[in-house]
DRENNU-338697 format. One record per residue: x, y, z of N, C-alpha, C in turn. Coordinates in steps of 0.02 Angstrom, whole numbers, padded with zeros to 5 digits, always signed. Atoms other than C-alpha are relative to their C-alpha. Layout:
REM residues N
XYZXYZXYZ...
***
This chain:
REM residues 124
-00069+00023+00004+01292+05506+01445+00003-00053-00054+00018+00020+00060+01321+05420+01295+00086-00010-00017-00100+00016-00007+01520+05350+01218+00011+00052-00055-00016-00048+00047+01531+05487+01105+00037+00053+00064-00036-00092-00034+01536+05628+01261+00059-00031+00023-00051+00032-00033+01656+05487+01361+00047+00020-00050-00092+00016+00042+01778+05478+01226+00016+00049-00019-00032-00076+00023+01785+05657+01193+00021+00058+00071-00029-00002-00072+01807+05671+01381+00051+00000+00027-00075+00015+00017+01976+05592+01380+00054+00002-00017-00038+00020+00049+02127+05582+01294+00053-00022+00049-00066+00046-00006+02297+05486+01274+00044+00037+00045-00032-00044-00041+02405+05578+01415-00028+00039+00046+00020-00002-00068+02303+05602+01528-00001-00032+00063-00028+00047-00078+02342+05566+01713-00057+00036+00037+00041+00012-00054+02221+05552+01847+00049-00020+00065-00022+00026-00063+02264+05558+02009-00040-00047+00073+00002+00080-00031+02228+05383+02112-00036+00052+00071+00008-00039-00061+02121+05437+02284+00062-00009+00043-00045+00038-00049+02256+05333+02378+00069+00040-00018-00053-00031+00019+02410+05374+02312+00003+00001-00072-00036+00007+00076+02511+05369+02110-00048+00028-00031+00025+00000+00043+02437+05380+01965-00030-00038-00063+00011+00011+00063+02343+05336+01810-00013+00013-00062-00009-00038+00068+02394+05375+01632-00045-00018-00061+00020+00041+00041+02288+05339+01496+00036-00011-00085-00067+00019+00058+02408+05274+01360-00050-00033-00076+00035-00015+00074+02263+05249+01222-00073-00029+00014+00063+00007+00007+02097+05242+01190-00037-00047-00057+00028+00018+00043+02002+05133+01076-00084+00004-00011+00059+00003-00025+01835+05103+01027-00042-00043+00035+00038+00053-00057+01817+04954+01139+00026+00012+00058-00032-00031-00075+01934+04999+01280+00048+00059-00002-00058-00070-00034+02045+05120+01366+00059-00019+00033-00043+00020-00045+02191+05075+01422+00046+00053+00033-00053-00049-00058+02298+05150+01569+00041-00020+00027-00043+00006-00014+02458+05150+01643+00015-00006+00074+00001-00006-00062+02452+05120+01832+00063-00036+00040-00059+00037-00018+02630+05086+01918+00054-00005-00083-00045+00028+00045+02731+04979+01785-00055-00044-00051+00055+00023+00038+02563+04917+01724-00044+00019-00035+00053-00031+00030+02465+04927+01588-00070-00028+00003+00059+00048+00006+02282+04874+01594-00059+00047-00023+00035-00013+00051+02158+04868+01463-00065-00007+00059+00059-00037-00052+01965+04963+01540-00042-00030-00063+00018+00018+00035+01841+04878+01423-00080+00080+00022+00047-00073-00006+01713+05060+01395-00061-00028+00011+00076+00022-00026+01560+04960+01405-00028-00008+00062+00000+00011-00062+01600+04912+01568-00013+00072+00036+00026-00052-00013+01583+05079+01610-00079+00039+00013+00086-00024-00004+01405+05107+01554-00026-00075+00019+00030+00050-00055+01371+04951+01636-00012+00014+00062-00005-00011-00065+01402+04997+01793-00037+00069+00016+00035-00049-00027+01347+05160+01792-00095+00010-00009+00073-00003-00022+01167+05107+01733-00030-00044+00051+00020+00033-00058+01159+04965+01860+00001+00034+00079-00019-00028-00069+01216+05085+02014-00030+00072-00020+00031-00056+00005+01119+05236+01948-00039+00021+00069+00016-00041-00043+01066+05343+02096+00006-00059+00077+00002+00059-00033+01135+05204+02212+00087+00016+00027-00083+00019-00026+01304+05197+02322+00048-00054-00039-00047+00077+00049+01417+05076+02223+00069+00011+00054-00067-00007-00009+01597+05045+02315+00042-00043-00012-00071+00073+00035+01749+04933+02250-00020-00057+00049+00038+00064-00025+01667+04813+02350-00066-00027-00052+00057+00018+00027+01511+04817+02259+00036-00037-00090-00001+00011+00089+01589+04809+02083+00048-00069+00007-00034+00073-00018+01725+04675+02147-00059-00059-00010+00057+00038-00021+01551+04575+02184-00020+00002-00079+00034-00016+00058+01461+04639+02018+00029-00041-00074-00018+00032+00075+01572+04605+01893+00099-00036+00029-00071+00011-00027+01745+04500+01969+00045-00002-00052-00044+00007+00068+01832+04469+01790+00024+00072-00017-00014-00076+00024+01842+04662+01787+00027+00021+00056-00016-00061-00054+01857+04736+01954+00057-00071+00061-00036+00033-00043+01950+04589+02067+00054-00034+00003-00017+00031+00015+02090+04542+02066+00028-00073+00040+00009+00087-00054+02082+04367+02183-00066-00007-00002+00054+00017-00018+01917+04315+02134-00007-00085+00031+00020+00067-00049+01844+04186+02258-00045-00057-00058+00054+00031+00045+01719+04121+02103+00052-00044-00040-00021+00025+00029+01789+03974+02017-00001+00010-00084+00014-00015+00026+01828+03983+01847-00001+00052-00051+00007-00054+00048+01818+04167+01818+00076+00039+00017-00076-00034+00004+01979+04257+01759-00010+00048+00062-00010-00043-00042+02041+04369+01887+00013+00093-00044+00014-00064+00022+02021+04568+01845+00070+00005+00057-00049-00048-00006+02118+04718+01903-00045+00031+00049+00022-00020-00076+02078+04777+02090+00015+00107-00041+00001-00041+00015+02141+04943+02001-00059+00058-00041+00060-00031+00027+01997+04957+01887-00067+00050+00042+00027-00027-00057+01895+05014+02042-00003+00073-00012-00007-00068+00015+01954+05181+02046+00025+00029-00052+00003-00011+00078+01991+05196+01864-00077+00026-00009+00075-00028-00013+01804+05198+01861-00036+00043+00035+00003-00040-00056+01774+05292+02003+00031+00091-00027-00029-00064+00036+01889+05432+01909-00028+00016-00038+00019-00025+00086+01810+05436+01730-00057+00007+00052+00067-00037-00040+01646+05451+01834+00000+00058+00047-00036-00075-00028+01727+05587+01917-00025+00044-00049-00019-00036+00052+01766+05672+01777-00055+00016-00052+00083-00013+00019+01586+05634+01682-00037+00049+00033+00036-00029-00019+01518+05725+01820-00055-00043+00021+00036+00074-00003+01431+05557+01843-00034+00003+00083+00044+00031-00050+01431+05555+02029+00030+00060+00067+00008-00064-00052+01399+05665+02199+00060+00008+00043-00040-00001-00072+01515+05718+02338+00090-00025-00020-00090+00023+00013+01701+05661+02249-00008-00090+00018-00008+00050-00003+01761+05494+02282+00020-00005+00081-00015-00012-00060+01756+05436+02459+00018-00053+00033-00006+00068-00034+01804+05302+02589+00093+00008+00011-00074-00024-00008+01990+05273+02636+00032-00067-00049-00011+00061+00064+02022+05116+02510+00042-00055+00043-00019+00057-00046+02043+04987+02650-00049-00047+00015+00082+00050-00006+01945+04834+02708-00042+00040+00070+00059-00038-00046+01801+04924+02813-00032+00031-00020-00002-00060+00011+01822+05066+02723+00017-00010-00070-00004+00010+00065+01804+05026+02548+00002+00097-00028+00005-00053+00040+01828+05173+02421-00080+00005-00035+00094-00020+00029+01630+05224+02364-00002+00077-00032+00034-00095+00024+01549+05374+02262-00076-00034-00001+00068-00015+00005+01360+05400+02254-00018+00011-00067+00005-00033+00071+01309+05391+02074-00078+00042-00002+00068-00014-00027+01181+05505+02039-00048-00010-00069
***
């Protein structure tokens, strides 16, 4: 996996559909981020973050809990850590999707996207 196959993976108008409910559009691509359209919001996906995550959680459960924890400036948005900007609780399953869609990770996207019951995939 490599940002050549990602970005030829993609494009501008594409919608993903959210496990929970709506959607997210991706309204452009660059070569540092991706940004998408979720609600009335737009928010910029920085691509590295991507292969961050997926080589730190390689053959490992990851769930919007874990990445909330991992990286909070990206994935949280009420981080408890002083200091660090607050992220996008959305990014979660933004990620969770393009790793979808890579083929990245086992079994779909799972969990019910509540506190107990975080949203998780299995990367493999």
């Amino acid at each position: 996996m490599n940002k050549a196959a990602l970005m030829s993976a993609i494009s501008v108008g594409e919608i993903f559909q959210n496990p929970k409910s709506g959607t997210s559009t991706i309204s452009s691509v660059t070569d540092k981020n991706i940004t998408y359209i979720r609600g009335r919001t737009s928010i910029n996906f920085p691509i590295s973050v991507f292969f961050s995550v997926v080589n730190e959680f390689a053959g490992k459960k990851c769930s919007s809990s874990n990445l909330k924890e991992y990286m909070p400036e990206i994935f949280d948005s009420n981080p408890s850590i002083n200091n660090v900007k607050a992220g996008h609780s959305c990014n979660c399953t933004f990620l969770f999707l393009l790793a979808e869609k890579m083929g990245l990770i086992e079994n779909g996207i799972q969990g019910k996207g509540k506190r107990g019951n975080p949203f998780f995939v299995i990367f493999k």
